[in-house]
N, C-alpha and C positions, 0 to 999 in steps of 0.2 A: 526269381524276381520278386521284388519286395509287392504286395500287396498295395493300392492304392491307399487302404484304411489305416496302414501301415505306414507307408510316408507321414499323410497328413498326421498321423501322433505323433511321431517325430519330430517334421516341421514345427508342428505346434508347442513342444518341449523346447525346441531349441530356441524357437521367438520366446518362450515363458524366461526360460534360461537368461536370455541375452536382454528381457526387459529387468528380472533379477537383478540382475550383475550390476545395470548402469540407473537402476531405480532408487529415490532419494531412501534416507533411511533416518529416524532420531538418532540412532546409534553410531554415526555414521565417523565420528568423531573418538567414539569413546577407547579406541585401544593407540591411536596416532597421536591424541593431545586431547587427555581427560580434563583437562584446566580448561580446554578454550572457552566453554560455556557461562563458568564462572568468572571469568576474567571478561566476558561481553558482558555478561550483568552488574559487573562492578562500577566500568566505564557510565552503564548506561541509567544508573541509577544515581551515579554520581550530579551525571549533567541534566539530569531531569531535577534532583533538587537542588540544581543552581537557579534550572528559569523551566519552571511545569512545560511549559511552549512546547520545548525542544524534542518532548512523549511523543506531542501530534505531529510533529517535524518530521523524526523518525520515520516514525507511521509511515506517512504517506512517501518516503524516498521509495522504498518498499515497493508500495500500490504505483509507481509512476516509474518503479526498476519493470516490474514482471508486465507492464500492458503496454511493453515496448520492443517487441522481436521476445518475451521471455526474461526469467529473473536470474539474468544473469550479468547483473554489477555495469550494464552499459552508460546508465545514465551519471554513475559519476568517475567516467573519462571526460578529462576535461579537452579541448580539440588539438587537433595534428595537422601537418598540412593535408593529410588523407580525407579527414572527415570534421565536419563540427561539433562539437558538443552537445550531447541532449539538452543540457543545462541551459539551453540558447530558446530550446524550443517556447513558444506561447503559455504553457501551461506550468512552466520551469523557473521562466525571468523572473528573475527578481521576486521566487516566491519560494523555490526547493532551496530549504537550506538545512544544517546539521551535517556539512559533508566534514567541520574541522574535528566534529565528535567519533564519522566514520573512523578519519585519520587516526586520533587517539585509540580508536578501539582496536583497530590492526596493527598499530605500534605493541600495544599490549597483549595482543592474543602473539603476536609473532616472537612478543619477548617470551611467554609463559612456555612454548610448543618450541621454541628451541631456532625458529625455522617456520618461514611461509609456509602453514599448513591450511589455514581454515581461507578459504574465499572469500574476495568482497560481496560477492553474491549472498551466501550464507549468513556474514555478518549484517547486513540488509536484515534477512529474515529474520534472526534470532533476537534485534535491534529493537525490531517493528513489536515482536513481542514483549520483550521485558519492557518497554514503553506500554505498553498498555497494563499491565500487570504491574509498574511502576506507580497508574495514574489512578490504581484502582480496578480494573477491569481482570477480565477471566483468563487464565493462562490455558497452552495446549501446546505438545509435541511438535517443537520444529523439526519436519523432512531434512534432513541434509544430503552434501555430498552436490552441491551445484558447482558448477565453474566457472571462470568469469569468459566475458567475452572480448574479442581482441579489438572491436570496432562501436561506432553508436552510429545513432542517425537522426538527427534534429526532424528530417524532413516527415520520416515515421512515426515520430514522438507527437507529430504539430496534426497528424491526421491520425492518429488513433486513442490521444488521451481523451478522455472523456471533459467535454467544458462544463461550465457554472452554468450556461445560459440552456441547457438541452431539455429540450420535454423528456415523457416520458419513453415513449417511441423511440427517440434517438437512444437515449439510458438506455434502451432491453436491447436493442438494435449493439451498441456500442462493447455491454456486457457479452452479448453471443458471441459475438467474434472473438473473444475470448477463451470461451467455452466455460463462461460463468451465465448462470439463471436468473430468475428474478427475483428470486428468494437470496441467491449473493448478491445481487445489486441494493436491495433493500439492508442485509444486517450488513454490506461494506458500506455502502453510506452510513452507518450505524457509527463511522469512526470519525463522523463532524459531531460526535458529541464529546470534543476534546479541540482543543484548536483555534484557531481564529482566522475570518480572511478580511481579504483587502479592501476597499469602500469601490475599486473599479470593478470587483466580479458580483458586486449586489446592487452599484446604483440607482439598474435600471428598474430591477423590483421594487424598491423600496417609493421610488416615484412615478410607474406607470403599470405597476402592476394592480388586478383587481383583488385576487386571491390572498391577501395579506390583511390582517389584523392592523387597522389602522394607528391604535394606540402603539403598535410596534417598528411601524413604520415612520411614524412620527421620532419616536425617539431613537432611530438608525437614522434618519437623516441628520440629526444633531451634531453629528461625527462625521458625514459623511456629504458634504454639498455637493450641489446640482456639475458644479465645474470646480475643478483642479482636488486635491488631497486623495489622488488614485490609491497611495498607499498606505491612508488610515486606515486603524486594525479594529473588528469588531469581532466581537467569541461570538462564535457557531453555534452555540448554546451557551444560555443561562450560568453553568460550570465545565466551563473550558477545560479547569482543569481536574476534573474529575471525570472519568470514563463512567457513566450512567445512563440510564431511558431519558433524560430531561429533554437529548436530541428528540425525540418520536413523541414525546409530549406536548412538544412545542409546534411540532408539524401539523396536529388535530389543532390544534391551537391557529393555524393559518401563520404561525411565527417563523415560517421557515427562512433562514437568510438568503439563499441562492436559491434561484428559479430551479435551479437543478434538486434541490431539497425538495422543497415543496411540491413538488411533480411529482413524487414519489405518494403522497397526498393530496390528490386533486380530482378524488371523481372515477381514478383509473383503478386498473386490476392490482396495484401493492397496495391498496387503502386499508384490507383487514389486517395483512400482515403488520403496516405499519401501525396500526393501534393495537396488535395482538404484542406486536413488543414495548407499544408505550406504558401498557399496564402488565406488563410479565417479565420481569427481568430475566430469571434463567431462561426463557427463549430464546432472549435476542441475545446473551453470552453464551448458551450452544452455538446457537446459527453461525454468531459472528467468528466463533474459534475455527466449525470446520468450510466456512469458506474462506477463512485467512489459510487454512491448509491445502484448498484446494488452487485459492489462487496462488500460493508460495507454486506447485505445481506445473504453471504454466512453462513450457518448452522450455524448462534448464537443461544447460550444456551437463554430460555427464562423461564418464568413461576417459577417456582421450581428448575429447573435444573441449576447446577451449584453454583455459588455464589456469594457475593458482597467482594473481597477482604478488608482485614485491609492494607496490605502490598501486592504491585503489585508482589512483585519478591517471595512472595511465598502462599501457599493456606491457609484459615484458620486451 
């Protein structure tokens, strides 16, 4: 009879094994369709020097794919009579956009690979990087080997994306449930230093907030009145379209646009972080690369589960 110390090695090989097997990989790509990689960074490089925007766009599909059941391509199925659209959710309307670029970029890798090989999930992550690496910013090994998923769920998406308006508490509170810290909560906010938002997710800062530099607030409301122009556009920082610290500079600064930024600067426990990357740039593009890897990470379908899209916006 086998020894009890004896099972458990075994057990424990076979779960190593079986985490192996269906664990993401950079390589993941490299003997089924060595082009795909190059043929994401054509697309994505293309349509970032059409309109710089479309980097931060990327981005964040990405950050708003994996804090939704996991990054696996749900949020751009568009709805079925089964389910609605993530794209519906509050955090989504009328703000996620870059899905015609997804399109482009899976017509191209599927032309390059012969055949649906790469996921809309992967093409997500892969996406999110060369966008930032496009705008100037630090590059790092996409994980692959994710799969898409067959369903989405607005109602998941509206109670777990993180808002504009959340303190700090909610932030660390919203990141754990993830199984991201406050060290990835700080260098993933780190990617408003690219982008621009709406004049309805700052309003209320810019006119009742205390915490805000007033010469900054003055001149965001200029764009941005008390009633109607919800969807006037203001950069997140000073160079939008340059991936840099000028985000975290401008936080010490009390410049931050979203209640949600400036929280991150207010008194609370990221206040050193936050000025330890305002003035340290390889920091905050370490930091920032390995929690873009560890959030790429979060619960992707592997192995079996799930599947390899034909068309990203719906399942097979």
């Amino acid at each position: 009879m086998a020894s009890p110390t004896n099972f458990l090695v075994h057990a424990l090989l076979c779960l190593a094994l079986a985490t192996t097997a269906f664990s993401l990989s950079p390589k993941f790509y490299d003997k089924t369709c060595p082009q795909a990689l190059p043929a994401i960074r054509k697309v994505v490089n293309a349509a970032v020097h059409r309109e710089r925007r479309m980097g931060a766009s990327l981005l964040r599909l990405h950050f708003h794919d994996c804090f939704v059941n996991g990054c696996d391509g749900s949020l751009l199925l568009d709805s079925t009579p089964a389910f609605e659209t993530e794209k519906n959710a509050l955090a989504n309307l009328n703000s996620a956009r870059g899905f015609e670029v997804v399109d482009q970029i899976k017509a191209e890798v599927d032309r390059v690979c012969g055949r649906p090989t790469v996921s809309c999930a992967d093409i997500l992550a892969v996406a999110a990087r060369d966008s930032v690496v496009a705008l100037g910013g630090p590059t790092w090994k996409v994980r692959l080997g994710r799969r898409d998923s067959t369903t989405a769920s607005k109602a998941l998406a509206d109670s777990v994306l993180p808002s504009p308006f959340m303190d700090l508490a909610a932030l660390i509170n919203n990141f754990k449930d993830q199984g991201l810290n406050q060290r990835d909560l700080v260098a993933l906010s780190g990617g408003h230093t690219i982008g621009l938002s709406q004049c309805a997710a700052f309003r209320n800062r810019i006119y009742n907030a205390t915490n805000i530099d007033p010469a900054f607030a003055k001149e965001r409301r200029a764009t941005c009145p008390r009633t109607g122009g919800n969807t006037n556009l203001a950069p997140l920082d000073p160079t939008p379209a340059k991936f840099d610290t000028a985000y975290f500079k401008n936080l010490v600064k009390q410049r931050g646009l979203l209640t949600s930024d400036q929280a991150l600067f207010n008194g609370g426990s990221t206040d050193k972080l936050v000025k330890t990357y305002s003035m340290n740039h390889d920091a905050f593009w370490d930091d920032f690369a390995k929690s873009m890897i560890k959030m790429g990470d979060i619960k992707p379908l592997t192995g079996k589960k799930g599947q390899i899209r034909v068309n990203c916006r719906k399942a097979n």
